[in-house]
C-alpha positions in Angstrom: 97.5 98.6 98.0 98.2 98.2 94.4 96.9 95.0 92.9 98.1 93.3 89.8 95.7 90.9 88.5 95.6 88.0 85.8 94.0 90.4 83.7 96.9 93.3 83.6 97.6 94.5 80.4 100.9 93.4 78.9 102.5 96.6 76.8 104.5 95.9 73.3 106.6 97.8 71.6 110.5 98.8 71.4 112.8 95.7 73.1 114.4 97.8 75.6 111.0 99.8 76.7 109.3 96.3 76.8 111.7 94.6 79.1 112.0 97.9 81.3 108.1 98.3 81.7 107.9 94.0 82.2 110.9 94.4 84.6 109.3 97.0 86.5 106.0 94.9 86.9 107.4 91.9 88.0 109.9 94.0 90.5 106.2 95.1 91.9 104.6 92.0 91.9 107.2 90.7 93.9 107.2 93.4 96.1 103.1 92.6 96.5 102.8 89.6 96.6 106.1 87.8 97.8 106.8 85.1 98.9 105.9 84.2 95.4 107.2 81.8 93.0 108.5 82.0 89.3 105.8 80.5 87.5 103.4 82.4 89.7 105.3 85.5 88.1 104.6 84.3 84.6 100.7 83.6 85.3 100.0 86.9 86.9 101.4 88.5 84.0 101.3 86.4 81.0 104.6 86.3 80.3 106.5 83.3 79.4 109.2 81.6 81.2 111.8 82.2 80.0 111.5 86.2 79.8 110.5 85.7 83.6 113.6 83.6 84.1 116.1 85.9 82.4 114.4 89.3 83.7 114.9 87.6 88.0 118.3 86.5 87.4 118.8 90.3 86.5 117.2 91.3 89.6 118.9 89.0 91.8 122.5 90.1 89.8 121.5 93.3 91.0 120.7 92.3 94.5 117.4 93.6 94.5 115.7 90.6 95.8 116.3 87.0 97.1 115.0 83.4 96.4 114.6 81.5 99.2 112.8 77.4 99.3 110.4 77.3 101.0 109.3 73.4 102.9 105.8 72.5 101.9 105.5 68.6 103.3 102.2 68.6 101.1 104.4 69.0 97.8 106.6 66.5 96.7 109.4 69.2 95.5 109.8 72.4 97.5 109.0 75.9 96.0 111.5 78.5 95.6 110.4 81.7 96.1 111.1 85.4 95.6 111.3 88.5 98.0 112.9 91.9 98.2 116.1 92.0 99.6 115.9 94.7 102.4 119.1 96.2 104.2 120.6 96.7 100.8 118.9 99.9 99.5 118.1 103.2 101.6 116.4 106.0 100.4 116.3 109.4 102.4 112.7 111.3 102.6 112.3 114.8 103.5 109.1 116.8 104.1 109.2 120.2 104.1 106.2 121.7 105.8 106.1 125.8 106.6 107.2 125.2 110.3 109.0 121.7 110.5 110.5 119.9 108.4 111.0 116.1 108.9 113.6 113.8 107.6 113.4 109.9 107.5 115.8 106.8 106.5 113.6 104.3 104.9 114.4 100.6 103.3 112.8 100.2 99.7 109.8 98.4 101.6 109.2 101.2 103.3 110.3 100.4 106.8 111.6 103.4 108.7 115.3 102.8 110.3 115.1 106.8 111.6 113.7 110.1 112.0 114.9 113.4 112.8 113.1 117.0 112.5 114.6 120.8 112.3 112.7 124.2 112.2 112.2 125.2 108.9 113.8 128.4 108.2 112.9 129.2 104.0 113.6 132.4 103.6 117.0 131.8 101.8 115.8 128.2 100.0 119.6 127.1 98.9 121.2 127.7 102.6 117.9 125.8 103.3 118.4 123.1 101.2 121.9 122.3 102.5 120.7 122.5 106.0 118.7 120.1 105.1 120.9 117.7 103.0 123.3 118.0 105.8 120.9 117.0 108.5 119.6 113.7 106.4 123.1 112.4 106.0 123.5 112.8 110.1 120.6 110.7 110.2 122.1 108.2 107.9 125.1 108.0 109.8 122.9 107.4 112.8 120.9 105.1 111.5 123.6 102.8 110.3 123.3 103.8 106.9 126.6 103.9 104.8 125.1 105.0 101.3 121.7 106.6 100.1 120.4 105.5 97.0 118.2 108.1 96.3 116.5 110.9 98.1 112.8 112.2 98.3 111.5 115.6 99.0 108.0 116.6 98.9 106.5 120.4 99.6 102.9 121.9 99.8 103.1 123.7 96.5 102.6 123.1 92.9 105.5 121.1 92.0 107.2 119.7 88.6 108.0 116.0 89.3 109.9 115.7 86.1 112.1 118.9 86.3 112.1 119.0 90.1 111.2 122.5 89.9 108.8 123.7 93.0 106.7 126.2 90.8 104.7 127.6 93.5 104.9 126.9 97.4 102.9 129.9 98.9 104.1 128.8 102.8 107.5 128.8 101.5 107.6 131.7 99.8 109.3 129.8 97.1 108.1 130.4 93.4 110.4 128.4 90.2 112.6 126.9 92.5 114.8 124.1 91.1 114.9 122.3 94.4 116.7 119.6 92.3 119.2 121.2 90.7 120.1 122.3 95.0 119.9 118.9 96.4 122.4 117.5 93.5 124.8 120.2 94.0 124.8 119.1 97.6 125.1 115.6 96.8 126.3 114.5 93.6 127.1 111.3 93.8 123.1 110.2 94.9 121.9 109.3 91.3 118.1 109.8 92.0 116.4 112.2 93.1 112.4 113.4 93.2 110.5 115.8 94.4 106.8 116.1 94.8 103.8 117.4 96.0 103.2 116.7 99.7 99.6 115.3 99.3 100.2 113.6 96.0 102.9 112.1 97.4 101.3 110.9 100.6 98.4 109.0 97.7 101.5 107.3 96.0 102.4 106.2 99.6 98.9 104.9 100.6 99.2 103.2 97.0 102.4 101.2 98.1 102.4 100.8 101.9 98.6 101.2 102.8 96.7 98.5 105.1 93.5 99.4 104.4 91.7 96.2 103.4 89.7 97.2 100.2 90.6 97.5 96.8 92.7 101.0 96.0 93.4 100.9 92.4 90.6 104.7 92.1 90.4 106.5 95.7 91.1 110.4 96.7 93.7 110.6 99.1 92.9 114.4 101.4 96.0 115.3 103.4 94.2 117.9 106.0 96.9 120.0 107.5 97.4 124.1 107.4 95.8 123.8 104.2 93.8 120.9 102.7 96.3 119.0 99.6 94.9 115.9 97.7 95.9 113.4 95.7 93.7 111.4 92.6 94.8 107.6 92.0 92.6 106.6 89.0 93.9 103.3 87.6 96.5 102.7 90.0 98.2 105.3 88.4 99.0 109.1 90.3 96.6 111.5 88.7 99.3 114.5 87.8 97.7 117.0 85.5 98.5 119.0 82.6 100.4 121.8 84.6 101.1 119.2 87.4 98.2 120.9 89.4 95.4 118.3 90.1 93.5 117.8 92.9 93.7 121.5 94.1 90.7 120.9 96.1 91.7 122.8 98.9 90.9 125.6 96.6 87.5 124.9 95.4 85.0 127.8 96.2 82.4 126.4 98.7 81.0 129.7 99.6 81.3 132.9 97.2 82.2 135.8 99.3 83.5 133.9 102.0 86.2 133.8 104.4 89.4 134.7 103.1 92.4 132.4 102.0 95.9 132.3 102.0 95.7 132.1 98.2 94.1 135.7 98.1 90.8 134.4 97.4 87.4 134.0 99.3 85.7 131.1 100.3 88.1 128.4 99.4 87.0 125.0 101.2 90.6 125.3 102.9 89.9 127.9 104.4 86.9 126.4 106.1 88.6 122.8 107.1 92.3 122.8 107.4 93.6 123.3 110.7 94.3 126.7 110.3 90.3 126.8 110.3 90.2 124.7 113.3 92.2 127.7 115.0 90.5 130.3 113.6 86.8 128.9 114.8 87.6 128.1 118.3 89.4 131.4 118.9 86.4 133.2 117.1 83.7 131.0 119.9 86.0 131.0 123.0 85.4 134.1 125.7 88.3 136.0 126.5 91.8 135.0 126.1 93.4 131.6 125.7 96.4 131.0 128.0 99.2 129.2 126.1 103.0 129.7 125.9 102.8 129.8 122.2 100.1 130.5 119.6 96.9 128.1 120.3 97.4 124.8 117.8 95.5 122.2 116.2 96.7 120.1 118.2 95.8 121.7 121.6 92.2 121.8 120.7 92.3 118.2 119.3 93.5 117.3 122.7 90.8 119.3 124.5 88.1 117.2 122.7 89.7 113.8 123.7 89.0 115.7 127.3 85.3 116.1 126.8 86.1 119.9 125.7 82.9 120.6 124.6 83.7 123.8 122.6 86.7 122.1 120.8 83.8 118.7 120.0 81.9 121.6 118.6 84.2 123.1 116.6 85.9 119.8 115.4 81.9 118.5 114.2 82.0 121.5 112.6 85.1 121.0 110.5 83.9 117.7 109.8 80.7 119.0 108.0 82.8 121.6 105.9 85.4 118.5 105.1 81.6 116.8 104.4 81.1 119.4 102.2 83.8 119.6 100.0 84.1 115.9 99.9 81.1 115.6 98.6 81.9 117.9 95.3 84.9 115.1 94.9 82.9 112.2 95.4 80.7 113.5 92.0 83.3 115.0 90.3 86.1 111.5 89.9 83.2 109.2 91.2 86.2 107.2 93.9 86.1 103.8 95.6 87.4 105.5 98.4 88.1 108.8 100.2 91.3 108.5 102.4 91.9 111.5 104.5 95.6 112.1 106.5 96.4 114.5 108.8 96.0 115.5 112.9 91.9 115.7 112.6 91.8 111.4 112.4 93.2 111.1 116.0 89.1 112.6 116.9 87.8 110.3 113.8 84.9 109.4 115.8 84.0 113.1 116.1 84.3 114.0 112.8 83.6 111.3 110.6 79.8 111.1 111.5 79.6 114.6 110.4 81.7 114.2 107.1 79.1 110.8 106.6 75.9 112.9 106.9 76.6 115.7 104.4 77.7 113.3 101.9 75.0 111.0 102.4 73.0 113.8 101.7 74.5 115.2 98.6 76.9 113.2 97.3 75.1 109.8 95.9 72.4 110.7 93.9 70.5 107.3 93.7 74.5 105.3 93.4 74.1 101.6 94.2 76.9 101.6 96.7 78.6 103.9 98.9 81.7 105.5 98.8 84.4 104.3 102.1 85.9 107.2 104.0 88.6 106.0 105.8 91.6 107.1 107.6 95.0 106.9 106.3 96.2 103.6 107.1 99.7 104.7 107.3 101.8 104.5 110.7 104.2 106.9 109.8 103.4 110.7 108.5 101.8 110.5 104.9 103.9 113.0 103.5 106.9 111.9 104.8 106.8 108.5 103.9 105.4 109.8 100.5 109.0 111.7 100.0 110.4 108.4 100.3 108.1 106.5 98.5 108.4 108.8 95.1 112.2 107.6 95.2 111.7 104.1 96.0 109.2 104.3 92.8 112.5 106.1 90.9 114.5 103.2 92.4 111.7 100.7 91.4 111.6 102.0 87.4 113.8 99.9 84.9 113.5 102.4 82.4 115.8 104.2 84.5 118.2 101.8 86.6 118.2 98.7 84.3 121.9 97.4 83.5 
């Protein structure tokens, strides 16, 4: 979760940019920390009163949070305090994934009010895209939800968060698609919206909404699904890249000459650990055919573990020393608190994570002090989809770009 301290930097510079980046933080701090109190506001961040005082009463003009008093019999005067005000804002999230794509209806705290999921059919991206649009707005509709403030779409792909171009999505076939420019011709009267990386997203979300009870301001986040995504928080702050392309670990060569990817090279550590892997490996071990009324899934031999499938617990340990392995190059390579991993795999975490914990124990630490946790996502709801909501919630969040 992201923590803001007594010792966060205050920025100076141009009026307007100050009081949007100090509006921003104290939007956050509330959304951190509430119930919390004015002069709490101005201690956590140094600011003085009446900057607090003037920068609230905007947020409460624009209804983006409520004071309440709270009774404290130990005080002589009761605090008022500050939250967000929920059933106000809704943003739409959309995750499309190479054979489902998911919709959601979240509140800007990231409660879920529905969900809905269609085939994903991406050979024409445009008719797509309207599919799409139309089937969030049903949900909307059905969720009780008169207006969308924004709406979040994430892919697996390299994509340009700033010109909402998806430049590459090789399950999609899509290559320099402005998925923005489609989703605004669709709906033009929705004033934000982002798109994003799948795995990077599903970070920003563990960032926001995560439980896990450690400190998360530097941790990896690994979505594990067909292929193997990630996402780098370094300073609380989403690690993007140059060419918007870090954290391609998926990609990494972890043996030369090896099996081949779906990126036209060998070897790739995706193509050792992603559930298409999982597949691939218990087909390749299992005699004779396996009797299914569609192609074998993940999922199927996930479930045959939970069973006591002693083929699948193989296989699964064995995709839990290739994540091992590939972790470990991350581990020495951004030097994390934590390693956060998302996906189907950490429903057998107690298969696989003694096998991930071995290899890096072994490779990984090099005489370090203290480990490194490995955890599973804390996250209730699908990473990635609650990541294409959380990316618009961050839009919705920024005052550089919604103060009045």
């Amino acid at each position: 979760m992201l923590m803001i301290t007594e010792s966060t930097q205050i920025i100076t510079g141009n009026s307007k940019v100050l009081r949007g980046i100090n509006r921003t933080m104290i939007l956050n701090i509330i959304r951190e920390q509430q119930p919390i109190s004015r002069v709490n506001i101005a201690r956590l961040t140094g600011l003085n009163k009446s900057t607090v005082s003037s920068i609230i009463t905007e947020l409460l003009e624009e209804d983006l949070i409520f004071e309440q008093e709270t009774k404290d019999q130990n005080v002589g005067r009761n605090p008022i305090n500050l939250y967000l005000k929920l059933d106000k804002y809704y943003v739409g999230a959309i995750n499309i994934d190479s054979v489902i794509t998911r919709f959601a209806i979240t509140d800007i705290d990231g409660s879920v009010k529905g969900q809905s999921s269609i085939d994903t059919d991406s050979k024409n991206p445009d008719a797509f895209i309207h599919t799409c649009i139309t089937e969030l707005l049903k949900l909307a509709d059905a969720s009780g939800v008169g207006q969308l403030e924004g709406i979040g779409v994430t892919v697996a792909g390299i994509v340009d968060s700033k010109a909402l171009i998806v430049n590459f999505a090789p399950n999609l076939g899509w290559r320099d698609y402005n998925i923005g420019e489609a989703i605004r011709k669709e709906v033009p009267n929705i004033h934000i919206i982002a798109a994003g990386n799948d795995a990077k997203s599903s970070a920003l979300a563990e960032l926001w909404f995560g439980k896990n009870q450690l400190p998360q301001s530097n941790f990896v986040f690994l979505s594990v699904s067909a292929g193997i995504g990630s996402g780098i928080v370094v300073n609380n702050k989403l690690l993007s890249g140059e060419y918007q392309a870090a954290g391609e670990f998926g990609h990494m060569v972890i043996y030369e000459g090896g099996d081949l990817c779906k990126c036209g090279n060998n070897g790739c550590w995706e193509a050792y650990a992603s559930d298409r892997a999982i597949v691939r490996q218990y087909l390749a071990k299992r005699p004779g055919k396996f009797e299914h009324n569609i192609d074998i899934l993940a999922q199927d031999i996930i479930d045959l573990a939970k069973k006591n499938d002693q083929l699948a617990i193989e296989v699964l340990k064995q995709t839990g020393y290739y994540l091992g392995l590939g972790i470990a190059n991350i581990i020495k390579a951004v030097d994390p608190h934590a390693i956060i991993i998302g996906g189907k795999i950490t429903q057998v975490w107690d298969i696989i994570y003694p096998e991930i914990n071995t290899l890096v124990t072994q490779r990984a630490y090099f005489g370090r002090k203290n480990t490194i946790s490995i955890l599973p996502t804390s996250l209730t709801v699908l990473p990635r989809l609650l990541g294409a909501a959380t990316i618009a919630i961050e839009e919705l969040f920024d005052g550089l770009k919604i103060t009045v």
